[in-house]
mmCIF file as gemmi writes it, N, C-alpha and C atoms, coordinates in Angstrom:
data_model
loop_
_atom_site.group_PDB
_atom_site.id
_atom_site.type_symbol
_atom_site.label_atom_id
_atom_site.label_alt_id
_atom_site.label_comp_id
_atom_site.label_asym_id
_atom_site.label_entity_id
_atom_site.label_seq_id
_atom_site.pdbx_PDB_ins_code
_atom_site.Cartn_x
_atom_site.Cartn_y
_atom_site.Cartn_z
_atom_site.occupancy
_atom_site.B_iso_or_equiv
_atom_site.pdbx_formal_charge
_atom_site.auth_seq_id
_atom_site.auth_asym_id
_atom_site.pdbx_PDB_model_num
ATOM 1 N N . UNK Axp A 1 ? -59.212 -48.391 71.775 1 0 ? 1 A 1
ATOM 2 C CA . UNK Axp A 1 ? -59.783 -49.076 70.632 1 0 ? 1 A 1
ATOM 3 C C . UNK Axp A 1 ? -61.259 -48.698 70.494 1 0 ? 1 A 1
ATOM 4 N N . UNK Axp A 2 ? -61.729 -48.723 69.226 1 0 ? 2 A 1
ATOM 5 C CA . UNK Axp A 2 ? -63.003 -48.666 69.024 1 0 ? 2 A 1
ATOM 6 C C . UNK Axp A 2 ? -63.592 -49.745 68.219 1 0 ? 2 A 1
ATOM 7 N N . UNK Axp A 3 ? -64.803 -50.37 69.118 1 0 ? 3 A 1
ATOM 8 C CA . UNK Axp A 3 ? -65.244 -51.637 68.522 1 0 ? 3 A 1
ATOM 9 C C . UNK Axp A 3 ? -66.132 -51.466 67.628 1 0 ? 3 A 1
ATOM 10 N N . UNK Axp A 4 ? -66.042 -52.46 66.621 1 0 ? 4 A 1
ATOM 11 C CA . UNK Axp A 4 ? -66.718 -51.575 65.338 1 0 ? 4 A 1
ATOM 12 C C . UNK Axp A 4 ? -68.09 -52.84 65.289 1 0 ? 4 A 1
ATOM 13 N N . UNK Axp A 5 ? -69.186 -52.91 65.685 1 0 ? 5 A 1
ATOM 14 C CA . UNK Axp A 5 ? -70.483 -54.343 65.109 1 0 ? 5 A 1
ATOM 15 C C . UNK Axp A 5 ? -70.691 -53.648 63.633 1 0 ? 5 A 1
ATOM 16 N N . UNK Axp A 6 ? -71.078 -55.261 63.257 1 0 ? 6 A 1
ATOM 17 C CA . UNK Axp A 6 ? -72.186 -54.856 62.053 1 0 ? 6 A 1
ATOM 18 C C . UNK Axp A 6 ? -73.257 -55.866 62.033 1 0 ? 6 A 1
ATOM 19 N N . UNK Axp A 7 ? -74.712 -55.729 61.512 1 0 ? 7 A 1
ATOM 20 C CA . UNK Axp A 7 ? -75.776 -56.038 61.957 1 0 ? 7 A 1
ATOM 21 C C . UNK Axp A 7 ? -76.307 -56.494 60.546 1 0 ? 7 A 1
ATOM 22 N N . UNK Axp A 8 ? -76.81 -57.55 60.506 1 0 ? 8 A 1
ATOM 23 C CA . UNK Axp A 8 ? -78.085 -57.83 59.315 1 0 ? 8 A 1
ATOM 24 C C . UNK Axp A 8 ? -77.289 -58.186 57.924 1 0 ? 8 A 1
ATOM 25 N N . UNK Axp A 9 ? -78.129 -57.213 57.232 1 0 ? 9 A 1
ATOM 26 C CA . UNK Axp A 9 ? -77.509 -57.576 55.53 1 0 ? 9 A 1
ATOM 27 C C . UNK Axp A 9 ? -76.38 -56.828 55.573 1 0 ? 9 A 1
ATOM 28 N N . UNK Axp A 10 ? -75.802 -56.056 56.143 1 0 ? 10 A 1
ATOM 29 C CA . UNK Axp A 10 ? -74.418 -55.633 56.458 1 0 ? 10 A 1
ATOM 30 C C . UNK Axp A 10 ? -73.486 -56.509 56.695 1 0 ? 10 A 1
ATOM 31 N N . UNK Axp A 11 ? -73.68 -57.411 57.889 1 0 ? 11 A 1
ATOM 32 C CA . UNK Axp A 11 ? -72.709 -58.064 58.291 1 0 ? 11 A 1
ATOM 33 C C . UNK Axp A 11 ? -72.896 -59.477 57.567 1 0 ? 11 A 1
ATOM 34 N N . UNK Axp A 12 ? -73.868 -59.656 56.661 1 0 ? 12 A 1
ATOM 35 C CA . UNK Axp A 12 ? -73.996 -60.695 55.311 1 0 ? 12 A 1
ATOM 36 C C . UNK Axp A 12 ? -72.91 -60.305 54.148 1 0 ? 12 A 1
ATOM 37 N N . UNK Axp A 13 ? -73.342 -59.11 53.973 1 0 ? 13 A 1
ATOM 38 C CA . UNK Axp A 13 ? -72.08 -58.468 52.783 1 0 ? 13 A 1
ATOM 39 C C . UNK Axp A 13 ? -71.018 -58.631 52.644 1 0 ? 13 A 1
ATOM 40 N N . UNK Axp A 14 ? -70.327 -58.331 54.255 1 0 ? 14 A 1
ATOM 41 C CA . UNK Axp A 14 ? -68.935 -57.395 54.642 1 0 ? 14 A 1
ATOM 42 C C . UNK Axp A 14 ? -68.458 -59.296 54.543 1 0 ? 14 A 1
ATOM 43 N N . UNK Axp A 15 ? -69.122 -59.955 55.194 1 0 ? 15 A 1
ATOM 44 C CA . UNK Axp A 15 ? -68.85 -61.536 55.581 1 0 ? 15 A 1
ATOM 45 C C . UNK Axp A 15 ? -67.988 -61.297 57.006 1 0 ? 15 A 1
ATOM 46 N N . UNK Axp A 16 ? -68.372 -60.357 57.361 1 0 ? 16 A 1
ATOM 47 C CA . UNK Axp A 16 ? -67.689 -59.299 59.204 1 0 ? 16 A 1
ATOM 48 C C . UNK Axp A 16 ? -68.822 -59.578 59.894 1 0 ? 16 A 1
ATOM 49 N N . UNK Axp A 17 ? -68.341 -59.453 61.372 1 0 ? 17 A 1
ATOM 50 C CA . UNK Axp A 17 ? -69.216 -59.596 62.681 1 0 ? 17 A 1
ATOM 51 C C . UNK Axp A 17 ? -68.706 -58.328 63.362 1 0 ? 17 A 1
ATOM 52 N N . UNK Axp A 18 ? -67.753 -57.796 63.104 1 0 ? 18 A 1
ATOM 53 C CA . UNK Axp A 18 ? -66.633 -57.162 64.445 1 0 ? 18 A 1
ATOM 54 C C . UNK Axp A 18 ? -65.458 -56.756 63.677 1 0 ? 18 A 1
ATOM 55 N N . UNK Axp A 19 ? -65.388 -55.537 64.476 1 0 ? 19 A 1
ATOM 56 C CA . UNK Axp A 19 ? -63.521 -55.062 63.938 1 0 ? 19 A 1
ATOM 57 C C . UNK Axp A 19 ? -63.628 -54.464 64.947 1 0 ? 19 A 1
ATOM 58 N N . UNK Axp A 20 ? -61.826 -54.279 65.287 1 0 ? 20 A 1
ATOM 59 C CA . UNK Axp A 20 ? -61.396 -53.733 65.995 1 0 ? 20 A 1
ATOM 60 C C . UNK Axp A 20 ? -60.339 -52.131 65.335 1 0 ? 20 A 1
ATOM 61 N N . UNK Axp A 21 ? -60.224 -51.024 65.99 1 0 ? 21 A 1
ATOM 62 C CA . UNK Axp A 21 ? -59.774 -49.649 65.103 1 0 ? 21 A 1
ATOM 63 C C . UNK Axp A 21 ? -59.275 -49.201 65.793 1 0 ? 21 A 1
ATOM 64 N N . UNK Axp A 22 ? -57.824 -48.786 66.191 1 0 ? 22 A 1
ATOM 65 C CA . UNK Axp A 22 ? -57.445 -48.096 67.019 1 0 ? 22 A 1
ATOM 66 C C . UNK Axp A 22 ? -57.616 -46.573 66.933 1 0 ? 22 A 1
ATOM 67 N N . UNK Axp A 23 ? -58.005 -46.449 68.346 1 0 ? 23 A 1
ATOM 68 C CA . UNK Axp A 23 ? -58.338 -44.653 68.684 1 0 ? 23 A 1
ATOM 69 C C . UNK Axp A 23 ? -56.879 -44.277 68.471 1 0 ? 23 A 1
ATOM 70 N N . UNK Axp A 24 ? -58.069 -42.81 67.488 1 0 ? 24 A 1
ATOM 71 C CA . UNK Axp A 24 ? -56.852 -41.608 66.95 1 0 ? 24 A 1
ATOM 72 C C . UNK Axp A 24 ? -57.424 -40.628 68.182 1 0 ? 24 A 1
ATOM 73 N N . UNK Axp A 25 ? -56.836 -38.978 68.837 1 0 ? 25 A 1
ATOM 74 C CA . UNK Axp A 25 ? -57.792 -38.318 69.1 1 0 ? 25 A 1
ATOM 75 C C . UNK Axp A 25 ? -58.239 -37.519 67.24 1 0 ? 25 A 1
ATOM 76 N N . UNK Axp A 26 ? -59.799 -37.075 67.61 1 0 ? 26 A 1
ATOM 77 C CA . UNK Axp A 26 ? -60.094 -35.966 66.939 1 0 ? 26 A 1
ATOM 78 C C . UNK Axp A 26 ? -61.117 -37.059 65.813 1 0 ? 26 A 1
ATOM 79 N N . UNK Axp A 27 ? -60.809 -38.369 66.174 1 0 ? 27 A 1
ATOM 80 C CA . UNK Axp A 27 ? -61.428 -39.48 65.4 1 0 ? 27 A 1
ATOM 81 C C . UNK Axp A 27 ? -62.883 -39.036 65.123 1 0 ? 27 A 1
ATOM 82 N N . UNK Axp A 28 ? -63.726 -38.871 63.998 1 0 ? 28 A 1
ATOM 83 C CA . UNK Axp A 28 ? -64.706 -38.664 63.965 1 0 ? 28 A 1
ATOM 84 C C . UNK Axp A 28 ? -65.851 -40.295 63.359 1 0 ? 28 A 1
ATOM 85 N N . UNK Axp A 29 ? -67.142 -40.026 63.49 1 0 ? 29 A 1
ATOM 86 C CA . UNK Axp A 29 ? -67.71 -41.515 62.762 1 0 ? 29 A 1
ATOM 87 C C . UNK Axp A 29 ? -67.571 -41.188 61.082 1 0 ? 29 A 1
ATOM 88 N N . UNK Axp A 30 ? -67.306 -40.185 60.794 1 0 ? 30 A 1
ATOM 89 C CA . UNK Axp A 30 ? -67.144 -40.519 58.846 1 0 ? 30 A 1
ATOM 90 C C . UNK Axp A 30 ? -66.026 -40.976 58.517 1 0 ? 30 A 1
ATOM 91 N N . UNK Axp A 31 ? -64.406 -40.947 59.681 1 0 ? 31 A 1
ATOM 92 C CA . UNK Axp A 31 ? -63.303 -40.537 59.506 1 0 ? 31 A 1
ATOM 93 C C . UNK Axp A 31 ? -63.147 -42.302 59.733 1 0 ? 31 A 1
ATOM 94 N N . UNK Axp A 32 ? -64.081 -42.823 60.61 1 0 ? 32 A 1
ATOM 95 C CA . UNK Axp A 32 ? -63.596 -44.102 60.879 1 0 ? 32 A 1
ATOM 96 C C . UNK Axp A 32 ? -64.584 -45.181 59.725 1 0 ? 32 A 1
ATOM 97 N N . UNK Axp A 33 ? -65.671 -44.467 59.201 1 0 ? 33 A 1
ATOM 98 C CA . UNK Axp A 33 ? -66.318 -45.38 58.297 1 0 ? 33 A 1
ATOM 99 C C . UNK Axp A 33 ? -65.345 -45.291 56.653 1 0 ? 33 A 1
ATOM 100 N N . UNK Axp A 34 ? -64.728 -44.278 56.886 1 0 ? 34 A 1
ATOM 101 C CA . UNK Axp A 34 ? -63.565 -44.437 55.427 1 0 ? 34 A 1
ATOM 102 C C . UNK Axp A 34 ? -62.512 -45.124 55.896 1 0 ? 34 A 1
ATOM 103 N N . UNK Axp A 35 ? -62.215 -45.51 56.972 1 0 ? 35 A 1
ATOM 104 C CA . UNK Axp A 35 ? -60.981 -46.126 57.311 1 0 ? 35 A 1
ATOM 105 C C . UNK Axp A 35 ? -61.447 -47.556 57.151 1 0 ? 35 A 1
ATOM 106 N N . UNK Axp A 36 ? -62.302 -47.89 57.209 1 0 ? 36 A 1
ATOM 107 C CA . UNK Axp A 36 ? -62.777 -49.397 57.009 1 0 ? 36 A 1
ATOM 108 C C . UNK Axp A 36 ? -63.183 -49.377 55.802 1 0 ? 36 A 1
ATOM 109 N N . UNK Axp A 37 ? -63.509 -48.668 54.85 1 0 ? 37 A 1
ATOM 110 C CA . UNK Axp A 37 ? -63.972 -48.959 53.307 1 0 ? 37 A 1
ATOM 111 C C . UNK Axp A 37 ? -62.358 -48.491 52.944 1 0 ? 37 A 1
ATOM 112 N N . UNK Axp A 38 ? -61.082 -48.067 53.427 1 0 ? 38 A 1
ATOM 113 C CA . UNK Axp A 38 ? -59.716 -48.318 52.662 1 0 ? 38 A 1
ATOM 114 C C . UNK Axp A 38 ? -59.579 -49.416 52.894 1 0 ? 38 A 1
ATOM 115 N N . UNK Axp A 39 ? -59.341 -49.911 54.529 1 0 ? 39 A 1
ATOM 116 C CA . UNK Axp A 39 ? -58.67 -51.37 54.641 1 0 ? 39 A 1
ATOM 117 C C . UNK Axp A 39 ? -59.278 -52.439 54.117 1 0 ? 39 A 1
ATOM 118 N N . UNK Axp A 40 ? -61.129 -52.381 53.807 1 0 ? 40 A 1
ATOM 119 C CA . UNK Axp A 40 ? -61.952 -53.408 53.646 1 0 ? 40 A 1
ATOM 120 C C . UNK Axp A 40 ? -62.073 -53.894 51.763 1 0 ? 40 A 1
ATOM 121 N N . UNK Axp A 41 ? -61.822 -52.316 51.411 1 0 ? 41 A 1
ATOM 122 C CA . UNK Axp A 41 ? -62.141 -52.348 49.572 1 0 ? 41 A 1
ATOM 123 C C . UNK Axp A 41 ? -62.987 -52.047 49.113 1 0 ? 41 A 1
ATOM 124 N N . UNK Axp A 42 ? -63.142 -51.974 47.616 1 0 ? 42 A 1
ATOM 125 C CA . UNK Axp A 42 ? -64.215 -51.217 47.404 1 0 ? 42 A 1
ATOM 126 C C . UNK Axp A 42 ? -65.743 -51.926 47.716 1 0 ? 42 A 1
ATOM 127 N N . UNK Axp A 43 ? -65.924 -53.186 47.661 1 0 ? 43 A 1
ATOM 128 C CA . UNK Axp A 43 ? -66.811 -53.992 48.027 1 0 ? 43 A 1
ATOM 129 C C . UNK Axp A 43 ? -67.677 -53.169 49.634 1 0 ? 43 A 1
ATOM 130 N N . UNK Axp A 44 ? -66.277 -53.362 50.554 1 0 ? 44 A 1
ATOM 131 C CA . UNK Axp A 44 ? -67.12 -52.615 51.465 1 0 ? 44 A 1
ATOM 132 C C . UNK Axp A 44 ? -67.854 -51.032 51.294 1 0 ? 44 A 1
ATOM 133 N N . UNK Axp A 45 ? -66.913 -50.48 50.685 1 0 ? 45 A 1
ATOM 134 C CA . UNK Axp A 45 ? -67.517 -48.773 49.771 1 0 ? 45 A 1
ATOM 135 C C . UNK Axp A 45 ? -69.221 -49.088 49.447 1 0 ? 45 A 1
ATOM 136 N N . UNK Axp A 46 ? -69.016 -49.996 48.98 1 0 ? 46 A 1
ATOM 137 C CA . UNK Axp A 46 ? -70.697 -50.238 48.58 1 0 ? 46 A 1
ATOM 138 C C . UNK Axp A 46 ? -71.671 -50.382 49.865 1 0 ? 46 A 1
ATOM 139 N N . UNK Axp A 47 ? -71.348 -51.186 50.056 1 0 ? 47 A 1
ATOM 140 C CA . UNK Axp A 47 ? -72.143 -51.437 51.687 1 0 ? 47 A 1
ATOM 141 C C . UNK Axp A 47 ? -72.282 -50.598 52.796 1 0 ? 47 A 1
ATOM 142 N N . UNK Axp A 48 ? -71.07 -50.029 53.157 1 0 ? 48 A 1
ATOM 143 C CA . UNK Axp A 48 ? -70.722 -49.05 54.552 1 0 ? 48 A 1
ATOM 144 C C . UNK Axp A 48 ? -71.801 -47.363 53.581 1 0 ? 48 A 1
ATOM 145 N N . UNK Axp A 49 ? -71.61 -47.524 52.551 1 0 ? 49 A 1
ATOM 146 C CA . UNK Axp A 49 ? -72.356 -46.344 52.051 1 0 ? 49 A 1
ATOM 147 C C . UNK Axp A 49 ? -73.225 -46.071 51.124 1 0 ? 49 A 1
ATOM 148 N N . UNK Axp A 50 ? -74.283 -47.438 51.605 1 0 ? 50 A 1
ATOM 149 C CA . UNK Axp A 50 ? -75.397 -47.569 51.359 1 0 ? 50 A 1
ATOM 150 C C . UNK Axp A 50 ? -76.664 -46.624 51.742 1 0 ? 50 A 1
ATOM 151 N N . UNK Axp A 51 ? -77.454 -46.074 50.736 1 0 ? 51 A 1
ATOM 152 C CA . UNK Axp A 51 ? -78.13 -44.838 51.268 1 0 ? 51 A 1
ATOM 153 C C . UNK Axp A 51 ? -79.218 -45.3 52.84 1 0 ? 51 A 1
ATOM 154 N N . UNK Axp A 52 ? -79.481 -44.232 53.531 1 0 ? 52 A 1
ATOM 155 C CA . UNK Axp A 52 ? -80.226 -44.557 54.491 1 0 ? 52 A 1
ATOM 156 C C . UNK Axp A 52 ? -79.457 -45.774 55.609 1 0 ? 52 A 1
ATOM 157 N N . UNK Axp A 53 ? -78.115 -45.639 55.623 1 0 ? 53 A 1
ATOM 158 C CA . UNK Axp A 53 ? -77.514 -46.702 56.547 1 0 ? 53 A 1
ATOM 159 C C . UNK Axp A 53 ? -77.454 -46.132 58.066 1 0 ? 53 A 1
ATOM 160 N N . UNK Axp A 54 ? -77.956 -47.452 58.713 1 0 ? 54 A 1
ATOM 161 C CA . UNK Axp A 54 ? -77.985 -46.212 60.053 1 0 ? 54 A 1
ATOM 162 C C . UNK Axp A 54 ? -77.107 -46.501 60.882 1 0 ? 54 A 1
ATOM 163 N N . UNK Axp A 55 ? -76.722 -45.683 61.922 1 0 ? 55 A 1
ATOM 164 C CA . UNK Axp A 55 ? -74.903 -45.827 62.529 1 0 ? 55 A 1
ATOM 165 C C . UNK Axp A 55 ? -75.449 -45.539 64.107 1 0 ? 55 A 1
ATOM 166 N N . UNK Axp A 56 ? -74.643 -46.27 64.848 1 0 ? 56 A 1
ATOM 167 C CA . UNK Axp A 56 ? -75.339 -45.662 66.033 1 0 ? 56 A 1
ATOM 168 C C . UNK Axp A 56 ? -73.863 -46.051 67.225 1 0 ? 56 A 1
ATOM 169 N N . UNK Axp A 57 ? -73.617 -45.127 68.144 1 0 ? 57 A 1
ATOM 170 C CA . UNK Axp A 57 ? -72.748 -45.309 68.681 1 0 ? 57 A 1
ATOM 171 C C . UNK Axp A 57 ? -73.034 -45.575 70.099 1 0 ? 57 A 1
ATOM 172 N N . UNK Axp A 58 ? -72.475 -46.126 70.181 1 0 ? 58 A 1
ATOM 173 C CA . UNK Axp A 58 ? -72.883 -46.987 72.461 1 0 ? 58 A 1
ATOM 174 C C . UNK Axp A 58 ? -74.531 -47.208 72.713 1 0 ? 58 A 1
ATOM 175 N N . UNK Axp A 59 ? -75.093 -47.708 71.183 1 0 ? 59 A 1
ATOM 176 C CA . UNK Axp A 59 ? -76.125 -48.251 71.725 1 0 ? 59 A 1
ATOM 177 C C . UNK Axp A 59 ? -77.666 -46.856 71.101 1 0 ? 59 A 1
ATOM 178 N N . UNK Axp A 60 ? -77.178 -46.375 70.48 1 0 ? 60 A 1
ATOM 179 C CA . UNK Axp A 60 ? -77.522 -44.892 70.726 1 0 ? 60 A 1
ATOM 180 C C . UNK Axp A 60 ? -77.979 -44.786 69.194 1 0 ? 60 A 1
ATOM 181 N N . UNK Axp A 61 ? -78.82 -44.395 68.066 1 0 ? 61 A 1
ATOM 182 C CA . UNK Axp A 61 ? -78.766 -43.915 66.624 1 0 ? 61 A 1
ATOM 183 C C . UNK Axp A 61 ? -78.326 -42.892 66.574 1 0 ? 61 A 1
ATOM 184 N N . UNK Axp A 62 ? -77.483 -42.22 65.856 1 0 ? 62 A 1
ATOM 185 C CA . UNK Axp A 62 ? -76.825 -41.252 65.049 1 0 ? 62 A 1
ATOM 186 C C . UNK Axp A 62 ? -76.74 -40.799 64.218 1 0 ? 62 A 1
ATOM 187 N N . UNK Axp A 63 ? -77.032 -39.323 64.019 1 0 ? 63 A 1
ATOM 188 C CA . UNK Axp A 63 ? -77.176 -38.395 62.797 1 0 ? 63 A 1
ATOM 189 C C . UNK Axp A 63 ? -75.643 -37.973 62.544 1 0 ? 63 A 1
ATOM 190 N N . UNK Axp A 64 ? -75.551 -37.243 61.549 1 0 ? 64 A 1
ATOM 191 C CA . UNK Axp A 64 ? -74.209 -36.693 61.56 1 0 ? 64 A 1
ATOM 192 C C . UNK Axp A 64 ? -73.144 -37.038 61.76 1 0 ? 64 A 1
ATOM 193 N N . UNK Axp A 65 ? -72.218 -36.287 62.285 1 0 ? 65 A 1
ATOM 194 C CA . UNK Axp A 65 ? -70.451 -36.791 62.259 1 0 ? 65 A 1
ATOM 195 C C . UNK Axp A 65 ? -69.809 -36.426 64.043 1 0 ? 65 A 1
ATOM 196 N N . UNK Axp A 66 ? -70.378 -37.282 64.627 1 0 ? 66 A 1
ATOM 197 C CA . UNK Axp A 66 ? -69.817 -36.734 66.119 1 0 ? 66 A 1
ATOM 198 C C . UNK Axp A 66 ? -68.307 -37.484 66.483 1 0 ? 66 A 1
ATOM 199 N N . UNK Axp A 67 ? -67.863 -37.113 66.927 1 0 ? 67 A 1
ATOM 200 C CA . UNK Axp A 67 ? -66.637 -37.409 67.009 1 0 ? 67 A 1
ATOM 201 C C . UNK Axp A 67 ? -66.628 -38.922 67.974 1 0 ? 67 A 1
ATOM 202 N N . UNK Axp A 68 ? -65.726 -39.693 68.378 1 0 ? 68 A 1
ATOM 203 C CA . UNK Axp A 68 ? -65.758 -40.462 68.708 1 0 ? 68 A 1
ATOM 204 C C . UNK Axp A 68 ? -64.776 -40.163 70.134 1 0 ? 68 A 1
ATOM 205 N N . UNK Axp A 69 ? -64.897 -41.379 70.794 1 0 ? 69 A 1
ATOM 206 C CA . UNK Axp A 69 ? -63.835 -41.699 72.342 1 0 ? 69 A 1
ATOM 207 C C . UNK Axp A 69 ? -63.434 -42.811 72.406 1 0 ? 69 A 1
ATOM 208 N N . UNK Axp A 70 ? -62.118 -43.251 73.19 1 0 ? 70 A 1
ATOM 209 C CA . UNK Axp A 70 ? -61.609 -44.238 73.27 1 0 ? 70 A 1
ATOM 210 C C . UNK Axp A 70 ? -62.788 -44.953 73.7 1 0 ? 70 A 1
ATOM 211 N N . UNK Axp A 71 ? -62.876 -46.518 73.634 1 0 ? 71 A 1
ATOM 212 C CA . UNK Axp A 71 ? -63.499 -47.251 73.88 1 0 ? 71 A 1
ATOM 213 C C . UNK Axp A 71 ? -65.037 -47.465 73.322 1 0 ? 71 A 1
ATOM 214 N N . UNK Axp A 72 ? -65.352 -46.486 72.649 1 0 ? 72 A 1
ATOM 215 C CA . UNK Axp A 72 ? -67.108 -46.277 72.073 1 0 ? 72 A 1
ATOM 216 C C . UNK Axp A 72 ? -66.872 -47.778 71.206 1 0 ? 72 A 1
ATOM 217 N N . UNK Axp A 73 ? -68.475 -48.188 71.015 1 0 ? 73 A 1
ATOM 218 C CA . UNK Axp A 73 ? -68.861 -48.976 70.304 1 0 ? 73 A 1
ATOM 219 C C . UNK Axp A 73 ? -69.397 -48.484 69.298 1 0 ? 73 A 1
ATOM 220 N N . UNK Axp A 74 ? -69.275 -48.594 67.882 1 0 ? 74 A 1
ATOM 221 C CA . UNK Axp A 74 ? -70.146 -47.778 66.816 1 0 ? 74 A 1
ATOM 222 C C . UNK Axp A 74 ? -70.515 -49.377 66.141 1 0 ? 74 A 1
ATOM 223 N N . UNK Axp A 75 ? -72.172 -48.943 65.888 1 0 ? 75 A 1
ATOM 224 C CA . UNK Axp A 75 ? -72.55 -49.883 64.802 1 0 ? 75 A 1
ATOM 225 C C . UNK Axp A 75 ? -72.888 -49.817 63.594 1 0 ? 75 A 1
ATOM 226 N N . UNK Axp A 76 ? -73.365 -50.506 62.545 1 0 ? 76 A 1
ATOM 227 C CA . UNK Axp A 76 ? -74.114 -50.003 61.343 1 0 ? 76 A 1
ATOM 228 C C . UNK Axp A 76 ? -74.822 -51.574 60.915 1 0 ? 76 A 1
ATOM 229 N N . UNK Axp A 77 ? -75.991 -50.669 60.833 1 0 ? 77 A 1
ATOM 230 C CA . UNK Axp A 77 ? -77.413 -51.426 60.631 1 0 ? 77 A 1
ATOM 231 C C . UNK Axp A 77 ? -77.851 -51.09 58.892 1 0 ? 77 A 1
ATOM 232 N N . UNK Axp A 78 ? -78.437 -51.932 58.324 1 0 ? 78 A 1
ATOM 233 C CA . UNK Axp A 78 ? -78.761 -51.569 57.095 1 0 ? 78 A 1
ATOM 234 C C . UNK Axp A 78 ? -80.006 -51.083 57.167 1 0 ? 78 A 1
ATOM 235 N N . UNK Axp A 79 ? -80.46 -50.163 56.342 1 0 ? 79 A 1
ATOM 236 C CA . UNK Axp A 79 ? -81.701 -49.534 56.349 1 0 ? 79 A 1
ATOM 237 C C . UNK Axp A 79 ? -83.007 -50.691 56.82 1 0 ? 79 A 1
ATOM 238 N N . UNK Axp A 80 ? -84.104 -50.051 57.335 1 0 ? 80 A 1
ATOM 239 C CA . UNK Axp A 80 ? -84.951 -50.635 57.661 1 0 ? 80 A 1
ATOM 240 C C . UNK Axp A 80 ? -86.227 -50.586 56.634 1 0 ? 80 A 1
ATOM 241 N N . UNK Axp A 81 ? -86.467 -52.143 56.267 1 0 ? 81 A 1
ATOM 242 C CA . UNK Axp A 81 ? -87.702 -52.463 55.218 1 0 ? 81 A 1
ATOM 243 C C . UNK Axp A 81 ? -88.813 -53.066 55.971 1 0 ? 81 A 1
ATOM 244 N N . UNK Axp A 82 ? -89.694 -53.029 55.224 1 0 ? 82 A 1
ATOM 245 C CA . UNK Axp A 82 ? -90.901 -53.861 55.646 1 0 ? 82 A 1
ATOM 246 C C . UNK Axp A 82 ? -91.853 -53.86 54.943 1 0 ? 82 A 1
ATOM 247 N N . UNK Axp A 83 ? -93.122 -54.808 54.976 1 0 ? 83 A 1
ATOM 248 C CA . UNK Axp A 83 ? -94.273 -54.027 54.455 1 0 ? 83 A 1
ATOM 249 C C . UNK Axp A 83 ? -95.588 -54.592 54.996 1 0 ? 83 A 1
């Protein structure tokens, strides 16, 4: 399984804390952020691919599309504001 957090105005949106996704091999992080904007709807489409969203896996920030492993934690944080 791969545990899925979500953080902040993300996990305000989604009205989610947590999902759970069962490991495919070859699973990548874009492959599993469309698998949750099918099961979630288009509502989540908006949110999960919000510009500047940041994704980070076992704790870690993440660029790109790295593939995933049984058991990883992936998160997504909504962009960071301030002023």
């Amino acid at each position: 399984m791969i545990k899925v957090l979500f953080f902040g105005r993300v996990r305000e949106s989604l009205d989610c804390a947590e999902q759970a996704v069962p490991f495919t091999s070859g699973l990548d992080l874009d492959a599993l952020q469309q698998a949750l904007i099918e099961e979630g709807g288009p509502s989540w489409g908006d949110v999960l691919t919000e510009e500047n969203m940041i994704r980070a896996i076992n704790h870690e920030v993440v660029d790109g599309n790295p593939e995933l492993a049984e058991g990883d934690e992936v998160a997504f944080f909504p962009p960071v504001t301030g002023g």
